[in-house]
N, C-alpha and C positions, 0 to 999 in steps of 0.2 A: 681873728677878723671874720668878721660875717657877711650874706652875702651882699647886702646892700651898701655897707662897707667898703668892699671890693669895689664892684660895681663902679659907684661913685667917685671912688679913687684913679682909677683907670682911664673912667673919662673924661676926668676933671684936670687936678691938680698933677697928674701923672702921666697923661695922654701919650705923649712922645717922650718920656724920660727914660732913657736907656742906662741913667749911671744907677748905681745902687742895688738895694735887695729884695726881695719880695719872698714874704714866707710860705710855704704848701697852700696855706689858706686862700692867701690873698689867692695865688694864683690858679687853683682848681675852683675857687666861685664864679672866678672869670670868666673862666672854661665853659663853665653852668652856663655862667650869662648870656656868653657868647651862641651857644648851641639854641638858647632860648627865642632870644633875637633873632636870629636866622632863619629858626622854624618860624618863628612867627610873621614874619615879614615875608616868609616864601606865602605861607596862607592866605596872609593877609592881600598879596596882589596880586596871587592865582585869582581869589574869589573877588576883589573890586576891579581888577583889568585883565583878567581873563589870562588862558594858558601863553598868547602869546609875548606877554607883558616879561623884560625881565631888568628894568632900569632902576625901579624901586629896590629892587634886593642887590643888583648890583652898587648902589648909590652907596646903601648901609654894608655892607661889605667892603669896599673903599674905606669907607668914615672907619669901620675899625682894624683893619689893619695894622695903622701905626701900635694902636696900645696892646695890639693882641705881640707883634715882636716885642715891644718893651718890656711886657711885663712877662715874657718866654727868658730873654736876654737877662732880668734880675732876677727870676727865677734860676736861671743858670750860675747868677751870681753869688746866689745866696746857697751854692753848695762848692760855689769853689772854683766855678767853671768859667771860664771867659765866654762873653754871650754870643761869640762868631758858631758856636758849637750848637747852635740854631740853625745855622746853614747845610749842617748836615743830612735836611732830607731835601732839601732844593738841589741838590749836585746831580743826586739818580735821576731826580724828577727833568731836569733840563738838558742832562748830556745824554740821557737813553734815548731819544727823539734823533739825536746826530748821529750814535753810533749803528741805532738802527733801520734809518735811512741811508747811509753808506754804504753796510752791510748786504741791505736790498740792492743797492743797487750796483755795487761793485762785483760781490760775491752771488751765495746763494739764499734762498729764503729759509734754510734749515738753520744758515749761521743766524741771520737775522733771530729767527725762535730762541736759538740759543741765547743772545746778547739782551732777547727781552726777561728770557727768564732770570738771567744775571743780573739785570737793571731791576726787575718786579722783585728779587732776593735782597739785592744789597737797600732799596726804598723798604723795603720790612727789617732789616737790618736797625737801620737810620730810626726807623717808628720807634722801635723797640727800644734802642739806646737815651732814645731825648725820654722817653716815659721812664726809663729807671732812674734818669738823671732829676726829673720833675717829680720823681713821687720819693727821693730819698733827703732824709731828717737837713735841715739848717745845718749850717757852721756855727755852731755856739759861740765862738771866739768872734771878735771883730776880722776879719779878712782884707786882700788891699780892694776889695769895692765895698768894704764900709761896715758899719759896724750892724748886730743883727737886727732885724726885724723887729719894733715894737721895743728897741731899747730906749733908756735916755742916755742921749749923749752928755755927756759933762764938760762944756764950754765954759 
């Protein structure tokens, strides 16, 4: 799958589709895509509405959200994983805020330091786990979310 392929699949026919597989390809052109879009929409409304503007890139940021989990979620699917296994860098990201505002204020600011480097350890942990889980080969086999990538089914 190539990247206009991608692309197009993702935020067409596939937008919000969470069942099924998506192969390396589909899913790292996305990646592309995504990264491209984003730089380009920051530029593009730094320089037409200026530094304080930031509704335009928040707007396209929303709009892809849904297909950027979806196609993370059958990326996940298409090695075997169940696509909750996604969630795994949103847990550091949103309980290190709690446990280090408690911390502060219960305790001392040494624990706090501590709990953030625990929470900034286990969010590189999390990074690290979803990219070996995204960059390692398809399930050859049909799997229970379906069968591979770019087969024909025989109905």
């Amino acid at each position: 799958m190539g990247f206009t392929e991608a692309l197009e699949r993702n935020l067409s026919s596939h937008y919000a589709t969470f069942s099924g597989r998506a192969s390396r390809s589909e899913f790292w052109w996305f990646f592309l895509a995504l990264c491209l879009i984003s730089f380009l929409a920051d530029r593009a409304e730094l320089r037409l509405l200026g530094p304080e503007s930031f509704w335009l890139s928040t707007l396209i940021f929303l709009a892809l959200v849904p297909p950027t989990f979806a196609v993370s979620a059958r990326r996940l699917h298409d090695t075997g994983r169940s696509g909750w296994w996604g969630g795994l860098v949103w847990a550091p990201l949103y309980l290190s805020p709690v446990f280090l505002g408690a911390a502060s204020v219960v305790f001392d600011e040494q624990l706090a330091l501590w709990l953030l480097f625990i929470a900034l350890g286990s969010l590189l942990f999390s990074i690290l786990a979803l990219i070996f889980f995204y960059v390692r080969r398809s399930d050859p086999e049909t799997n229970k979310y379906g069968p591979p990538p770019g087969s024909v089914s025989k109905e």
